[in-house]
C-alpha positions in Angstrom: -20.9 13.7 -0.9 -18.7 11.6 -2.7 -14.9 11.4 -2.1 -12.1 12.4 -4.4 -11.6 9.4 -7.3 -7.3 9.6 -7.1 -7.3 9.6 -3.1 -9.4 6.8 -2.9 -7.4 4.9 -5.7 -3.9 5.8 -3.3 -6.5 4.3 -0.6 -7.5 1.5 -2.2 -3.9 0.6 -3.5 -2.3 0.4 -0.4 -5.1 -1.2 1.8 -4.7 -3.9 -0.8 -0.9 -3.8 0.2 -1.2 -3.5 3.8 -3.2 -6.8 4.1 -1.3 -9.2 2.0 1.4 -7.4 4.3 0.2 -7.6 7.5 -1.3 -10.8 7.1 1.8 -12.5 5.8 4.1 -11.2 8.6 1.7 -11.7 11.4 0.5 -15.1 10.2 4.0 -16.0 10.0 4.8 -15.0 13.3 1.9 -17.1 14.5 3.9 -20.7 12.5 7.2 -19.8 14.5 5.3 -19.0 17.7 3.7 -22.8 16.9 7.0 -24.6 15.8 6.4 -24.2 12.7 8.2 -22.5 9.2 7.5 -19.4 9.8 8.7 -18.7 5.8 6.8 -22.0 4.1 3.5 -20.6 6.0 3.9 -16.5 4.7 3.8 -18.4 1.2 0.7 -20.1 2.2 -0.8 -17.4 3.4 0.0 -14.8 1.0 -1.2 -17.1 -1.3 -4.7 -17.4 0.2 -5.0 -13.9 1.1 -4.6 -12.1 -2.5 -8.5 -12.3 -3.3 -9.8 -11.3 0.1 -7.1 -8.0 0.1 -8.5 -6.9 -3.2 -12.0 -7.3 -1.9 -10.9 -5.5 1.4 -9.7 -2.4 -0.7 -12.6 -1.9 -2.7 -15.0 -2.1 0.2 -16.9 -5.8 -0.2 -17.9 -7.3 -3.4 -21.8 -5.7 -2.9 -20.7 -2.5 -3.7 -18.9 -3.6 -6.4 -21.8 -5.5 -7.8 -24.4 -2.5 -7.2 -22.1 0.0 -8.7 -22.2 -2.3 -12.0 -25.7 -2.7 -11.8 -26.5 1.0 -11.5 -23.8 2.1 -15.1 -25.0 -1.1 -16.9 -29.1 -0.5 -15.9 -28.8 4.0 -15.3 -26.3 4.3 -18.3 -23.5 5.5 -15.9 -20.4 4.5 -17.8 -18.1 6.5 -15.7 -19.0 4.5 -12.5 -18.6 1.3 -13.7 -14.9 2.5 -15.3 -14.1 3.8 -11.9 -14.9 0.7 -10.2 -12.8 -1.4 -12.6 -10.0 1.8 -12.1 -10.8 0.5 -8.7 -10.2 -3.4 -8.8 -6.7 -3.2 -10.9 -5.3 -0.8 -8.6 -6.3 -3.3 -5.7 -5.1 -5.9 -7.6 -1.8 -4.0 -8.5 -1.5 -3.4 -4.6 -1.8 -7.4 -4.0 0.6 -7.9 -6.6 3.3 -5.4 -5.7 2.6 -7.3 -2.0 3.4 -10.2 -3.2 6.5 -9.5 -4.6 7.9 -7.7 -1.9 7.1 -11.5 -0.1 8.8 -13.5 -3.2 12.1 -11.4 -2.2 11.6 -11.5 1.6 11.0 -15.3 1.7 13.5 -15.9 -1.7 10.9 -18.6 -2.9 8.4 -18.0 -5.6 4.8 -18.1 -5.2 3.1 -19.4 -7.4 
């Protein structure tokens, strides 16, 4: 049975949002804990977390790539729009992520 397409866009948002989060803050933690600036690293690592948080939220990039397959090659159009409905909201999580870091931090990522 397949789930519901706007709760697993809510899901997909803020999965996105709680691992550039989570990441950021805990990775951070982890600079101080070594002597380290615990603010210069949470840049770092927001940085190098944005791809893998959007690739979190939409379950792994197989899916993604079988779900193309099957609307390109079965004439499904309305999978392969959900799955791109899918990406920009992940993407839209990273981002709103990331700003939330830009104003924590007061330095901009670039």
């Amino acid at each position: 049975m397949e789930e519901r397409f706007i709760p697993t866009l809510l899901q997909c948002y803020f999965i996105a949002f709680g691992v550039m989060m989570g990441g950021s803050i805990i990775g951070s933690i982890g600079a101080y804990a070594a002597g380290e600036p615990p603010f210069t690293h949470m840049n770092r690592i927001a940085k190098s977390l944005r791809i893998w948080a959007i690739v979190a939220a939409i379950g792994g990039t197989f899916d993604a790539i079988s779900n193309f397959e099957r609307s390109i090659f079965e004439g499904s159009t309305i999978d392969m729009v959900k799955q791109i409905f899918l990406i920009v909201t992940a993407m839209a999580g990273a981002q709103t992520s990331l700003l939330i870091i830009e104003w924590l931090i007061q330095e901009e990522i670039e």
